[in-house]
GULUM-31172 format. One record per residue: x, y negated, z of N, C-alpha, C in turn; chain. Coordinates in Angstrom, 3 decimals. Atoms other than C-alpha are relative to their C-alpha. Last residue first. Layout:
BEGIN
- nx;ny;nz;cax;cay;caz;cx;cy;cz;unit
- X;Y;Z;X;Y;Z;X;Y;Z;A
...
% end
This chain:
BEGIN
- nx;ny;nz;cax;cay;caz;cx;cy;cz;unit
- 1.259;0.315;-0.496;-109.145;50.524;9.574;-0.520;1.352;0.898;A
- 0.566;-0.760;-0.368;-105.166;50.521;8.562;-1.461;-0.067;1.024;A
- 1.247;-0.419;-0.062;-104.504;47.738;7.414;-0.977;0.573;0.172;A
- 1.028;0.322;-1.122;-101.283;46.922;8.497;-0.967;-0.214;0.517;A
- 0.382;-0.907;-0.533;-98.888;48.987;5.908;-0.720;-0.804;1.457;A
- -0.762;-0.514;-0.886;-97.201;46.918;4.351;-0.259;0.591;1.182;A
- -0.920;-0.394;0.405;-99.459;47.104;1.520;1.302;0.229;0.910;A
- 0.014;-1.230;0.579;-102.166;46.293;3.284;1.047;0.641;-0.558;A
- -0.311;-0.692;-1.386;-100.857;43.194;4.665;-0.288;1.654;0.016;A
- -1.471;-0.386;-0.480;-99.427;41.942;1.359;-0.671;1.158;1.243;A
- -0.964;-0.775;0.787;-103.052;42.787;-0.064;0.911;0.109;0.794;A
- 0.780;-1.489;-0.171;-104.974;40.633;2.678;0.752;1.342;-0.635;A
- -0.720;-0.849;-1.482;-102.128;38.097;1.981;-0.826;0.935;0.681;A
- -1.030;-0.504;0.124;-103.306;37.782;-1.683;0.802;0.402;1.426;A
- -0.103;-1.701;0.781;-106.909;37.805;-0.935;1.639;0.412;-0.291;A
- 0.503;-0.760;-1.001;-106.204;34.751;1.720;-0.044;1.169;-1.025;A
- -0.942;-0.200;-0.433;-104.324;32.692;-1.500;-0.221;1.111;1.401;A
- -0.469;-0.386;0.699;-107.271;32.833;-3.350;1.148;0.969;0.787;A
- 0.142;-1.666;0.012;-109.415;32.344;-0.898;0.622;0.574;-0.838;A
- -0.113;-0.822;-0.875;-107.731;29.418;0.101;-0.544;1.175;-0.003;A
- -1.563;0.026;-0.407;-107.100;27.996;-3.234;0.381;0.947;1.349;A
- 0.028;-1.274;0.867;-111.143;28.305;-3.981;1.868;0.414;-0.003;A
- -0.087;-1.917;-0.451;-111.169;26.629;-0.786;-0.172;0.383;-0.695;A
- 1.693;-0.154;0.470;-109.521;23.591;-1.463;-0.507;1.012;0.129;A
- 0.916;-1.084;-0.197;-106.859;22.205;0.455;-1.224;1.357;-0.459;A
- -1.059;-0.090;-0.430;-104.707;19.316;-0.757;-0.493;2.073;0.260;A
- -1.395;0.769;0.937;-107.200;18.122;-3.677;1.125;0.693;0.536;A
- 0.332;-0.120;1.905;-111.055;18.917;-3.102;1.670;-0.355;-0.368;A
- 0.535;-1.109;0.746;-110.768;19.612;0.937;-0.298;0.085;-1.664;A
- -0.422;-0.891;-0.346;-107.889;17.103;2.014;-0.768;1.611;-0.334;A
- -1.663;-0.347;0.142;-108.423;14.728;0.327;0.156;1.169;-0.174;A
- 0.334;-0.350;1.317;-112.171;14.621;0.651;1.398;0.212;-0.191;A
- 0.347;-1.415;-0.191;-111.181;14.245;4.590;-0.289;0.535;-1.950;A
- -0.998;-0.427;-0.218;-109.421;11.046;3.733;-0.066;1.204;0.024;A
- -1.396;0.001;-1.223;-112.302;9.475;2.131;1.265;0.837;0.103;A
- 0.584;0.703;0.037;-114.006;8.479;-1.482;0.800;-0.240;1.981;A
- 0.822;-0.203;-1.176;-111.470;9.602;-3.479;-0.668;-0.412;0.724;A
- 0.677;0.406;0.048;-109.627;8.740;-6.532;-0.994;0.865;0.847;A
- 0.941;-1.465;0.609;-106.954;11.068;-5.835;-1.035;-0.402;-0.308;A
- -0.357;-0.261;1.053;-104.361;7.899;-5.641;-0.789;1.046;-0.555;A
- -0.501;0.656;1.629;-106.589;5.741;-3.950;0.420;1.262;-1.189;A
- 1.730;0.587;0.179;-107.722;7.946;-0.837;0.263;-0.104;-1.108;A
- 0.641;-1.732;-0.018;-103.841;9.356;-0.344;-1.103;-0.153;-0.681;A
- -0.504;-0.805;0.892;-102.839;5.606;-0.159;-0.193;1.132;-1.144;A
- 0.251;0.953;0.790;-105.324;4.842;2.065;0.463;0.424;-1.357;A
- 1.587;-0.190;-0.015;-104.135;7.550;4.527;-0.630;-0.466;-1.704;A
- -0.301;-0.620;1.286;-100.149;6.061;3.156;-1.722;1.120;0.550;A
- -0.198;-0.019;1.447;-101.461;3.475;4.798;-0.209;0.689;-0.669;A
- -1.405;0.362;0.678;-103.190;4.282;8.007;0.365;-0.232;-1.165;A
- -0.086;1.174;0.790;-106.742;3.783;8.674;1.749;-0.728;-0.063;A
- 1.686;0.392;0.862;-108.199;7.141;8.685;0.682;-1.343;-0.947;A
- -0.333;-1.195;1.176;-105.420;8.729;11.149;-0.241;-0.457;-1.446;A
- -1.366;0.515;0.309;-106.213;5.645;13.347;0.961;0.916;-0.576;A
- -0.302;1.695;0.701;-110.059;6.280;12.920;1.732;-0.419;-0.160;A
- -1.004;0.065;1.211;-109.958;10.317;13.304;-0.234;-1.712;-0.242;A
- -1.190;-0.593;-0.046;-110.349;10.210;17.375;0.544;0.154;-1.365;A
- -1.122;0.838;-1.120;-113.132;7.670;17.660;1.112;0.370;-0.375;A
- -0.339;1.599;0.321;-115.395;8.773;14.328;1.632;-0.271;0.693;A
- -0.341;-0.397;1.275;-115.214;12.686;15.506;0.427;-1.604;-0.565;A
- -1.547;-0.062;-0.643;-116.005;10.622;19.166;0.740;0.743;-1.243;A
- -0.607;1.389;-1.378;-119.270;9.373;17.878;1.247;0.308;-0.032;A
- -0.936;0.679;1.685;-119.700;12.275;15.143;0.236;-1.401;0.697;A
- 0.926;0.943;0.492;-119.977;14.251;18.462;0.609;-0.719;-1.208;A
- -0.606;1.932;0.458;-117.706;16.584;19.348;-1.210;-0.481;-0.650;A
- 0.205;-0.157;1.485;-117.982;20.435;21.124;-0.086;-1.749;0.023;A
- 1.005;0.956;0.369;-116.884;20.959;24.633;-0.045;-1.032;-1.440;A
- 0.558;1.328;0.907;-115.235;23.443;25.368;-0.853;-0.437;0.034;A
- 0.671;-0.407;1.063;-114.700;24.711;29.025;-0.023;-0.701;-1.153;A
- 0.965;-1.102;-1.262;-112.666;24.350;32.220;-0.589;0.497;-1.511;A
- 0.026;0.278;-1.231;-110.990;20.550;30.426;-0.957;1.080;0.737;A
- 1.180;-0.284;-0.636;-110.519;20.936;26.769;-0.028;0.193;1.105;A
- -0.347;-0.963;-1.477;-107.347;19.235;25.113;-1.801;-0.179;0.726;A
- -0.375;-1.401;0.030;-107.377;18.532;21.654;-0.022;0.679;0.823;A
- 1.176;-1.146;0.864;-109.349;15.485;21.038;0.715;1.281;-0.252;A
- 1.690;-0.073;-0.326;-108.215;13.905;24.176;-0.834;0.926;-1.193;A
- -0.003;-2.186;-0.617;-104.627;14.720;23.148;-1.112;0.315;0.717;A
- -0.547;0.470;-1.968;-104.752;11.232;21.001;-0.768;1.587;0.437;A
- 1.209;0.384;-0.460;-104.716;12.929;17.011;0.167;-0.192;1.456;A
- 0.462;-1.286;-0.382;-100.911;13.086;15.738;-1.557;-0.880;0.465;A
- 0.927;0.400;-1.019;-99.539;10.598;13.006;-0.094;1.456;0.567;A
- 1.324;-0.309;0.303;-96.420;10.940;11.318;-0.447;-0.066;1.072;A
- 1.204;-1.493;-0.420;-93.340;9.818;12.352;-0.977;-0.465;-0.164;A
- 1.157;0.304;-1.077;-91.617;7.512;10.014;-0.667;0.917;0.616;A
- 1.504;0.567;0.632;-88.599;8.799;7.915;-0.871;-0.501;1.586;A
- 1.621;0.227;-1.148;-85.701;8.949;9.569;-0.451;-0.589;-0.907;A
- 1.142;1.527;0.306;-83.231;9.921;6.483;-0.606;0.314;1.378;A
- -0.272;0.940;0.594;-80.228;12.216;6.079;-0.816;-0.958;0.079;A
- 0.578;1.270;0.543;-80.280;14.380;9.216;0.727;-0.770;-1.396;A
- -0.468;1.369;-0.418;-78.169;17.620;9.342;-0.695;-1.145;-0.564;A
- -1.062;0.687;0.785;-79.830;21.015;8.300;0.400;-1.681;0.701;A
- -1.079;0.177;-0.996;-82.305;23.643;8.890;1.343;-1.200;-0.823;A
- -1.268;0.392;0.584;-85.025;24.593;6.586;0.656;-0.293;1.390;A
- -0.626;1.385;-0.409;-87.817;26.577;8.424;1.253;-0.485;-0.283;A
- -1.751;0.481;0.265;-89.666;29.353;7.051;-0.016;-1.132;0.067;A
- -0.568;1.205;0.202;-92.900;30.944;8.314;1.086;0.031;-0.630;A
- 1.414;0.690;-0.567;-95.475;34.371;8.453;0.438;-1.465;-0.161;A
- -0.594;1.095;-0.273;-92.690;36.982;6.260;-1.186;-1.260;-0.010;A
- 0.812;1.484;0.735;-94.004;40.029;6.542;0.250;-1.229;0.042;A
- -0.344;1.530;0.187;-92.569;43.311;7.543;-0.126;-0.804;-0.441;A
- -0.318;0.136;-1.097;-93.872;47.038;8.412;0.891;-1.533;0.094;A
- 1.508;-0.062;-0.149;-93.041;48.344;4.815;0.272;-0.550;1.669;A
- 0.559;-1.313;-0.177;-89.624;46.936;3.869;-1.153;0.159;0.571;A
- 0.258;-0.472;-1.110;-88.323;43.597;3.365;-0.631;1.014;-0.487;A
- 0.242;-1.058;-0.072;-86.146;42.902;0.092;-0.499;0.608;2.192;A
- -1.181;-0.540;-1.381;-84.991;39.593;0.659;-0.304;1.407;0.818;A
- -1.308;0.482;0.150;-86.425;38.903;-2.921;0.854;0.149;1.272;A
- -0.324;-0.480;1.342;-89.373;41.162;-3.186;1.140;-0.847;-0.019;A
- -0.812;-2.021;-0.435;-90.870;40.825;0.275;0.830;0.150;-1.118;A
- -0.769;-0.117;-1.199;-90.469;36.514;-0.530;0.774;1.629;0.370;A
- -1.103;0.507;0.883;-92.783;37.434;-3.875;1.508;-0.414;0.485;A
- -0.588;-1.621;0.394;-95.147;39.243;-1.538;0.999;-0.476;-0.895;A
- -0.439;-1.554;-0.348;-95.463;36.831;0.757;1.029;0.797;-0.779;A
- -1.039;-1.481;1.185;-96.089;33.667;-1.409;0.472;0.938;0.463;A
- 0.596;0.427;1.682;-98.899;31.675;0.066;0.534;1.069;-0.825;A
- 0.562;-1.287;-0.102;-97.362;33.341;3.671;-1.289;0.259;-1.480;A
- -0.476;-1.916;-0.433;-94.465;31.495;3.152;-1.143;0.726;-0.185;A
- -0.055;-0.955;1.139;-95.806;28.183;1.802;0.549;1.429;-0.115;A
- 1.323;-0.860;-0.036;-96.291;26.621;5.034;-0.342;0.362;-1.197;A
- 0.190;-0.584;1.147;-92.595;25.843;5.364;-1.713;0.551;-0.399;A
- 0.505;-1.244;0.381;-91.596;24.240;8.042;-0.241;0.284;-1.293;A
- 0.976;0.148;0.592;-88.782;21.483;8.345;-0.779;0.996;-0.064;A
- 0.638;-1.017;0.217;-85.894;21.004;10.854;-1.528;-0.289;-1.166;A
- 1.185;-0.595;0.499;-83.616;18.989;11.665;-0.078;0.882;-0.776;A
- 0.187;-0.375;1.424;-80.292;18.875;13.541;-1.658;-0.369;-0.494;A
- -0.199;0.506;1.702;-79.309;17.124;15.969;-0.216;0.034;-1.038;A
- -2.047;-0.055;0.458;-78.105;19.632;18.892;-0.068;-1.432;-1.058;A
- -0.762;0.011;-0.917;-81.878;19.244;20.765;1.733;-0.802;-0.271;A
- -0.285;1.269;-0.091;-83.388;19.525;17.340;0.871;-0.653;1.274;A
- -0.703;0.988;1.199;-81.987;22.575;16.613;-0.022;-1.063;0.394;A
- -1.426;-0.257;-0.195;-82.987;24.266;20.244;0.251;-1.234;-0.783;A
- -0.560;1.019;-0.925;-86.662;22.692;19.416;1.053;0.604;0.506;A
- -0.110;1.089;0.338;-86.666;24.352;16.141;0.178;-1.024;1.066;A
- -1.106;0.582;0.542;-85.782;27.104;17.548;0.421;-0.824;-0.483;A
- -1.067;0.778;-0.725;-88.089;27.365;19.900;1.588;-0.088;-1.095;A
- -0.198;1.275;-0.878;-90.585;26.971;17.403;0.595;-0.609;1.072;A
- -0.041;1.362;0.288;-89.731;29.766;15.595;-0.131;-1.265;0.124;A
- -1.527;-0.146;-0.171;-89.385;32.432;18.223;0.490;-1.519;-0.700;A
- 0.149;0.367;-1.044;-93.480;31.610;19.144;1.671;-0.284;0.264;A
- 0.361;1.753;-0.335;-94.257;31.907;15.642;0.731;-0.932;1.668;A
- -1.158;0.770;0.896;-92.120;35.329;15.115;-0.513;-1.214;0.122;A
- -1.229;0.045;-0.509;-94.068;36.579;18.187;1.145;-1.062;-0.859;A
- -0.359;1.220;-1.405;-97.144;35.092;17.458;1.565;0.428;-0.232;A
- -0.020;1.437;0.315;-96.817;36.886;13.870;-0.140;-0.646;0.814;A
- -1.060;-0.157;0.247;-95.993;40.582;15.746;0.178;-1.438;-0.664;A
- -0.692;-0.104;-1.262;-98.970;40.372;17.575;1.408;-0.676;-0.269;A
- 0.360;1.288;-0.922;-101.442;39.271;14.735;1.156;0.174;1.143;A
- -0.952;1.147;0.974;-99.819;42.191;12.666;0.179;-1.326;0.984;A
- -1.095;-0.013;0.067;-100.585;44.335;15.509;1.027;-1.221;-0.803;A
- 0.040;0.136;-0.932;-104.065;43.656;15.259;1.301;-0.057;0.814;A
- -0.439;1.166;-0.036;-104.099;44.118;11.914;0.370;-0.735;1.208;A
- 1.211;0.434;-0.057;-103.312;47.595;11.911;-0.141;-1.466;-0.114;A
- 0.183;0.537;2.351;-100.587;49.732;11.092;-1.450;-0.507;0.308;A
- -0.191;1.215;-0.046;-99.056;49.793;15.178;-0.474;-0.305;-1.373;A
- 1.364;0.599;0.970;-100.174;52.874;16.192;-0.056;-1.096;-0.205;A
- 0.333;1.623;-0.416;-96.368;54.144;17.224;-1.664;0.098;-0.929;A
- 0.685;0.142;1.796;-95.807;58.268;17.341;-0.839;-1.467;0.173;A
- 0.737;1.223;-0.196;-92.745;58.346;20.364;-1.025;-0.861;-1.370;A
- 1.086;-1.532;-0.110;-90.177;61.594;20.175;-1.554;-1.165;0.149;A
- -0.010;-0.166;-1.691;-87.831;58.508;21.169;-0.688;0.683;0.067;A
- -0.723;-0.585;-0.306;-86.948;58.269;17.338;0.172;0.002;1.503;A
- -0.343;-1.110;0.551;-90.314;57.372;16.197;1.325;1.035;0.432;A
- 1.352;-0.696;-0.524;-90.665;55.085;18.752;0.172;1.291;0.036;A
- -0.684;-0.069;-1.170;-87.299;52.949;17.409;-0.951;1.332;0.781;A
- -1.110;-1.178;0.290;-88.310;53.661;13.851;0.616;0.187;1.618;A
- 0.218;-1.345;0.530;-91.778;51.915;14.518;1.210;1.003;0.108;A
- 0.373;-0.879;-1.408;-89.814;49.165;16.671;-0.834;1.705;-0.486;A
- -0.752;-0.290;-0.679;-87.831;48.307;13.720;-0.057;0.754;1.577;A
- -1.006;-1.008;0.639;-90.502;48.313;11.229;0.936;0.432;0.836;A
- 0.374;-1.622;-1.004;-92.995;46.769;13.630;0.710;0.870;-0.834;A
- -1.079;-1.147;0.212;-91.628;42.862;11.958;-0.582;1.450;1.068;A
- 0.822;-1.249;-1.286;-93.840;40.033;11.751;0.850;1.310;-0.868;A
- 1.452;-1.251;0.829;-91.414;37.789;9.643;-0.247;0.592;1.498;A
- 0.718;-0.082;-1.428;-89.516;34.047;10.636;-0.664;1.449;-0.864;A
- 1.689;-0.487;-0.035;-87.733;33.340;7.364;0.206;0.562;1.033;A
- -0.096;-1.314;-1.133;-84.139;31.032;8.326;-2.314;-0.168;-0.843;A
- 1.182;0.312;0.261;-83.006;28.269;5.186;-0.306;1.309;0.792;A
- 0.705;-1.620;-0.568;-79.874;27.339;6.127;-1.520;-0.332;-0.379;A
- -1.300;-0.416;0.378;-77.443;23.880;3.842;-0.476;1.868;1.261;A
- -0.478;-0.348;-1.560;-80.460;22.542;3.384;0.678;0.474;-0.118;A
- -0.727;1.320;-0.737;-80.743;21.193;-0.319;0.685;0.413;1.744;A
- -1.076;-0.441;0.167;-81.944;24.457;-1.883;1.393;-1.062;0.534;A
- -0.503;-1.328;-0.405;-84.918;24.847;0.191;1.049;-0.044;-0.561;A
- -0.661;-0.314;-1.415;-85.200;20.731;0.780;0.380;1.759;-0.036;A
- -1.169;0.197;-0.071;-86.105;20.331;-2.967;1.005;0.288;1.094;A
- -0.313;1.338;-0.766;-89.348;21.927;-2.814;1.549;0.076;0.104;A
- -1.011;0.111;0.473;-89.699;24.543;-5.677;0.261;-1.479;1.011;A
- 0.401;1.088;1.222;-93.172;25.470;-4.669;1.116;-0.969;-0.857;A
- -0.106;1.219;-1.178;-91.562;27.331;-1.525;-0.484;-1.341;-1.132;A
- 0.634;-0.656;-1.261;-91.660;30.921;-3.401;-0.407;-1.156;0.713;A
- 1.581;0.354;0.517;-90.443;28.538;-6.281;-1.125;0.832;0.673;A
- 0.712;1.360;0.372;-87.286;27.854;-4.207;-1.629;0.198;-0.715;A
- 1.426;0.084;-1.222;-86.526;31.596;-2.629;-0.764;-1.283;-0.563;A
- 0.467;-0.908;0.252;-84.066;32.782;-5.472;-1.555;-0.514;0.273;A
- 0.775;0.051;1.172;-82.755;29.243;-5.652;-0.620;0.984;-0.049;A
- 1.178;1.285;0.220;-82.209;29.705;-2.413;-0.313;-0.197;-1.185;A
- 0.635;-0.778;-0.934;-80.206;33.498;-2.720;-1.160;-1.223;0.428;A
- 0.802;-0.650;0.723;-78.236;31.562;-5.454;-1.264;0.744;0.788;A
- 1.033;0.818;1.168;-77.248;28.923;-3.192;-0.337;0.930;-0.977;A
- -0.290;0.261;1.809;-76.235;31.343;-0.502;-0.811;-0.868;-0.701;A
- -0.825;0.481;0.633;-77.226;30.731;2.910;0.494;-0.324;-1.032;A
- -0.636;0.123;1.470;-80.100;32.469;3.914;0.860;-1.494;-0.521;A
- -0.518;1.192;-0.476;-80.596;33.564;7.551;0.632;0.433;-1.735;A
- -1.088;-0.352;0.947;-83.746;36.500;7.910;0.547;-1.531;-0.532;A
- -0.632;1.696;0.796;-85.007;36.309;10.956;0.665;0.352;-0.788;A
- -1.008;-0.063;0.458;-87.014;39.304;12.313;0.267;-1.367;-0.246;A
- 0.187;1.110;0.842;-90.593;39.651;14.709;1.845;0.424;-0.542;A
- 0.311;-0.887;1.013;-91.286;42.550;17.197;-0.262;-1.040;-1.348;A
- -1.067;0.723;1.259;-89.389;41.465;19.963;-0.053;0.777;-1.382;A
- -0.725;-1.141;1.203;-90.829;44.210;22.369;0.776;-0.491;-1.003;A
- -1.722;0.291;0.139;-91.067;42.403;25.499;0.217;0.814;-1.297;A
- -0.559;-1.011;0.065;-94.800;43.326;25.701;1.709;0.104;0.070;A
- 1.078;-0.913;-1.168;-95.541;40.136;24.201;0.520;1.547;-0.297;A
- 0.013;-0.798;1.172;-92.707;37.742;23.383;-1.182;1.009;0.565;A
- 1.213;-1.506;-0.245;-91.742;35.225;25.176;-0.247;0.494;-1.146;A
- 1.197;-0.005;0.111;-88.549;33.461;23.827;-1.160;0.855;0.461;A
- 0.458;-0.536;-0.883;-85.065;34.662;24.421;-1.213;-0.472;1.064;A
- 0.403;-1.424;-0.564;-84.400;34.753;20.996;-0.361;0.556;1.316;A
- 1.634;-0.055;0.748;-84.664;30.961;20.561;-0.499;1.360;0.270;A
- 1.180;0.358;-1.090;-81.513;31.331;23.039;-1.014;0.013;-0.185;A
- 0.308;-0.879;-1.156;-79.997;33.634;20.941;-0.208;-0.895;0.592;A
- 0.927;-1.167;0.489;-80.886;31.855;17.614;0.130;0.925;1.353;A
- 1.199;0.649;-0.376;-79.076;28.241;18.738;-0.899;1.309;-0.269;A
- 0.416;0.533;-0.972;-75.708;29.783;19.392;-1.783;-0.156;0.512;A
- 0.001;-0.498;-0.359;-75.758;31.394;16.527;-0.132;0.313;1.294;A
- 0.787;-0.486;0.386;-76.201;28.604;14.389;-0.939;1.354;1.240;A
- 1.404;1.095;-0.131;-74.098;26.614;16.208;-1.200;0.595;-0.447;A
- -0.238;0.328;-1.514;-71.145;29.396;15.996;-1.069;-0.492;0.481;A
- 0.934;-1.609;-0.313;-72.049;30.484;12.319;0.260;-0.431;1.178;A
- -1.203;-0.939;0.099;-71.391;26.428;11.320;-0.740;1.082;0.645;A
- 0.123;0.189;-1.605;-73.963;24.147;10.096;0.719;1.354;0.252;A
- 0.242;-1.815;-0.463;-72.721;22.813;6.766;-0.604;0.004;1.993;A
- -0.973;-1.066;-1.104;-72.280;19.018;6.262;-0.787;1.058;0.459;A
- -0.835;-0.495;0.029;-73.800;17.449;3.105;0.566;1.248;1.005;A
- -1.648;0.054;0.667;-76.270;15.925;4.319;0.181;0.900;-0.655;A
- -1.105;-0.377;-0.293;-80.114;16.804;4.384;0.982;-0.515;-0.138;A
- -1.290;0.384;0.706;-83.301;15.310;3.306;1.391;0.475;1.019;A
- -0.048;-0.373;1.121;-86.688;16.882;4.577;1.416;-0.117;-1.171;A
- -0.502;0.717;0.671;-87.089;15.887;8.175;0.184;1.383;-1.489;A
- 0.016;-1.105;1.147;-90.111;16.346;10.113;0.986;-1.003;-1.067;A
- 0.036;0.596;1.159;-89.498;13.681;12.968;0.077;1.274;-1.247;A
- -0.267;-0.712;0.805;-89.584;14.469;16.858;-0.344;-0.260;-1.318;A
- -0.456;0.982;0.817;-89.838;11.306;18.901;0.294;0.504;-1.139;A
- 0.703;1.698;0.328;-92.158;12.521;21.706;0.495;-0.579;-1.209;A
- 1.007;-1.223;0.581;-90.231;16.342;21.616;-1.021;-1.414;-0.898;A
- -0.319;-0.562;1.696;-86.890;14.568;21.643;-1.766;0.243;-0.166;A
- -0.549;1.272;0.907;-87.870;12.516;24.509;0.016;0.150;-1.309;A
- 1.761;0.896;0.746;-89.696;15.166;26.492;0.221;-0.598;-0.867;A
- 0.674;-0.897;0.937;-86.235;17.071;26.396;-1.345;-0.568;-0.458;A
% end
């Protein structure tokens, strides 16, 4: 299992070959029996198949080729709709419309989604995220019609290798892992730990083609920017209001 995890590869190109309801199904009840807080399993999966039902979802996902290419495309949502009605009908009045809840109910679906991706990969398959889900919420609630009390936080293609690409870089686990307490970074060791991030190609690459001066400019005037992120933060403030998890 270390092996896979060490060698794991964000893949984006698919076959052909289907992944059958058996394998599928297989791999979602074990993902399902993920921690969860409270045991309440307060997250959904919704499992889209149809090619019209992806094309629905594609420009929700910036029209990346892999949503209509995978042959599953599974949304991860924070879900208290199902436990609300469960409450409700145990004589049981839930206070779950808050954000605080939301936050609960998005570990959960985070915590389901990543074992599933390591199930998938396990069998073969890859996997891709999606960090355009919660960009486009409410346009997602509106095509796989979720109801108040549900939010869709990821989506992960699914599908049979066509390419190893190169794994991407990670930062050495010195600059992630804190030892009793943090301990904040020097532009010494800030230097140390982004240099072989810094001075990769397609890094370089990146630099060049945005006429840039570094890698980090990249990433805040081009990939990132924060008039993008507050944009996109006021619109999931809304979704969450609207489905009721704002309550103050």
């Amino acid at each position: 299992m270390l092996n896979i995890l060490n060698n794991r590869r964000t893949i984006r190109k698919y076959t052909e070959d289907d992944i059958s309801e058996e394998l599928l199904n297989e791999l979602l009840h074990a993902s399902c029996r993920a921690s969860t807080t409270g045991n309440m399993q307060v997250y959904s999966i919704v499992e889209t198949r149809d090619p019209e039902m992806k094309k629905k979802l594609a420009p929700c996902h910036f029209n990346q080729a892999m949503v209509e290419d995978a042959p599953v495309v599974l949304t991860f949502c924070a879900d208290f709709n199902r436990f609300n009605k469960w409450c409700r009908h145990r004589k049981a009045e839930p206070g779950y419309d808050n954000f605080l809840s939301f936050m609960t109910a998005a570990i959960d679906a985070i915590i389901v989604a990543q074992t599933l991706c390591v199930a998938a990969e396990s069998k073969g398959l890859g996997i891709c995220y999606l960090g355009t889900t919660t960009y486009m919420a409410q346009q997602i609630i509106d095509i796989l019609e979720l109801p108040a009390g549900v939010v869709p936080v990821t989506t992960i293609t699914l599908g049979w290798p066509a390419e190893k690409p190169e794994q991407i870089d990670r930062l050495p686990l010195e600059a992630v892992l804190h030892k009793e307490k943090y301990c904040d970074y020097s532009e010494h060791e800030i230097d140390r730990f982004y240099s072989d991030k810094e001075a990769r190609k397609d890094s370089e690459q990146f630099i060049e083609e945005n006429n840039k001066e570094t890698l980090a400019q990249v990433f805040t005037e081009v990939r990132y920017k924060k008039e993008d992120n507050v944009t996109f933060s006021k619109l999931l403030l809304d979704v969450l209001k609207k489905q009721g998890f704002m309550n103050n």
